[in-house]
Structures are given as structure tokens and as C-alpha cells.
C-alpha positions as CSV (number, residue, x, y, z in Angstrom):
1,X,33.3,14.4,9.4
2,X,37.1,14.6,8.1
3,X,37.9,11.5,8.3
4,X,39.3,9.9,5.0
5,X,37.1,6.5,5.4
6,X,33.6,7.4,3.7
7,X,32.1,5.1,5.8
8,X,33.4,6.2,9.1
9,X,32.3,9.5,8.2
10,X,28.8,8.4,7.4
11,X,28.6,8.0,11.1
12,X,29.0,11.9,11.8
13,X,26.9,12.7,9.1
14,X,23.7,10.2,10.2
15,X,24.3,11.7,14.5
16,X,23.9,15.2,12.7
17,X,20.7,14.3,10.9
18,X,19.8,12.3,14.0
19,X,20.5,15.8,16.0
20,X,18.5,18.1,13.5
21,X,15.7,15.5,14.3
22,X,15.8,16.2,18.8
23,X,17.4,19.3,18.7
24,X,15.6,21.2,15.5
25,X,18.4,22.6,14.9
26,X,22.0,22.5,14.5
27,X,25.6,24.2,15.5
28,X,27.4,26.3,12.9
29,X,30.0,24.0,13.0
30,X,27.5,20.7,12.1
31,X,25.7,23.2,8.9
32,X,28.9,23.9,7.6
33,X,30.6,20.4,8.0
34,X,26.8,19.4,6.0
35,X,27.4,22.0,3.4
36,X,31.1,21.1,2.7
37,X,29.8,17.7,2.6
38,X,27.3,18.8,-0.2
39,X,23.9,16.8,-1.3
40,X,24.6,13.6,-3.3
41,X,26.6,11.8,-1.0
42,X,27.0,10.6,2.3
43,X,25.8,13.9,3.8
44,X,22.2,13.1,1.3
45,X,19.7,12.0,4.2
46,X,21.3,14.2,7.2
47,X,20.4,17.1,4.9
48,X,17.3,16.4,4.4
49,X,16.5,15.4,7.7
50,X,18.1,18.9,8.6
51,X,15.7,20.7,5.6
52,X,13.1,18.5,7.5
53,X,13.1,18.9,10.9
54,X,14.8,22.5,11.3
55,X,12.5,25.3,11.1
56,X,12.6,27.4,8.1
57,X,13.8,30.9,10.4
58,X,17.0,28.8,12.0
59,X,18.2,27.5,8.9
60,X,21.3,29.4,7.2
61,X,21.1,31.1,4.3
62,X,22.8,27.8,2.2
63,X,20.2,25.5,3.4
64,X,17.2,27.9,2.9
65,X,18.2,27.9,-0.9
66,X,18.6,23.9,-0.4
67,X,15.2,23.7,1.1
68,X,13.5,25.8,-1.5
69,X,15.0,24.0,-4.7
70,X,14.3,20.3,-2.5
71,X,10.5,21.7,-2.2
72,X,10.0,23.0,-5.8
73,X,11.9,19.7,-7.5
74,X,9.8,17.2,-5.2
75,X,6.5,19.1,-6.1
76,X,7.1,19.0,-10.1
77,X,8.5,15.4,-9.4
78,X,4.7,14.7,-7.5
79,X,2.7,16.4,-10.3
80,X,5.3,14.8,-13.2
81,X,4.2,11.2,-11.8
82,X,0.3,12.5,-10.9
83,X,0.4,12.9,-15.0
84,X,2.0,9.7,-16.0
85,X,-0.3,8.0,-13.7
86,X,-3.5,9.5,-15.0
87,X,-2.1,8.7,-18.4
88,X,-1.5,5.5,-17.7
89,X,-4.9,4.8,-16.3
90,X,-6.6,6.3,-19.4
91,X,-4.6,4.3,-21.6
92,X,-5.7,1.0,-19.4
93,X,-9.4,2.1,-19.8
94,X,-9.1,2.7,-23.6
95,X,-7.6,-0.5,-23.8
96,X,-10.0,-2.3,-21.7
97,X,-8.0,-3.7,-19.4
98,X,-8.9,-2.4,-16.0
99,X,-7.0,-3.3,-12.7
């Protein structure tokens, strides 16, 4: 996970994810090379395979923030798009033009 080559690190980062996945859970050493790492980049999916697959109780305090803010932002995101949808649909009907 230090290596300067993004790509060779991506590596490290997906065998974590792929050992939060069997394992259900990770080694302090793993969590904190995923938290220095950070969301956004190459580290993205492992977390969230980690925030997935990891029970709630064995994740650290870092990644039990992480997994609340992940939970809250994907449930506005699904009610946010639930709206627009329903909007949409209205506005197709009003038109006329049903699909």
C-alpha cells in the first residue's frame, strides 16, 4: 500500500477489500493503511466492500462514522432519484406520452 505507482497499489487495496469480503473483517494494520488511503481514490471500492461485508461491532471507530455517512448519503441519494422519477412519470402522463 506505499508504493509510489497508483496502480501497483491498487493491487493491495482490491486483496484488502477482497479480504474484508472472506475474512469479515480486517487487521489493524489493513484499516489503517484503508483510512490513510481515504475514500475517493484507489482505496474507494475496498472501503466499501470493508463498510459492506465487516460487521458493524468489528469496525473501528473511523469506519463506523464512514459507514454511517455512506448509509445516510445513499438513502437521500435513493429517495432524491425515487422523486425525480415520480416527477418524471407525472410529467410523461400530463403530456400524454406514456412509455
Amino acid at each position: 500500500m506505499r508504493l509510489s505507482e497508483a496502480g501497483q497499489r491498487g493491487f493491495a487495496f482490491t486483496a484488502a477489500g477482497h479480504a474484508a469480503r472472506l475474512n469479515r473483517e480486517l487487521t489493524p494494520e489493513l484499516y489503517a493503511g484503508l483510512r490513510a488511503e481515504g475514500p475517493g481514490g484507489v482505496a474507494e471500492h475496498p472501503i466499501r466492500d470493508t463498510l459492506t461485508f465487516v460487521p458493524f461491532r468489528k469496525l473501528p471507530p473511523w469506519f463506523k462514522r464512514r459507514w454511517v455517512y455512506v448509509a445516510v448519503r445513499d438513502k437521500l441519494q435513493a429517495w432524491w432519484l425515487r422523486c425525480v422519477y415520480g416527477i418524471e412519470d407525472a410529467w410523461r402522463a400530463v403530456r400524454g406520452h406514456s412509455s
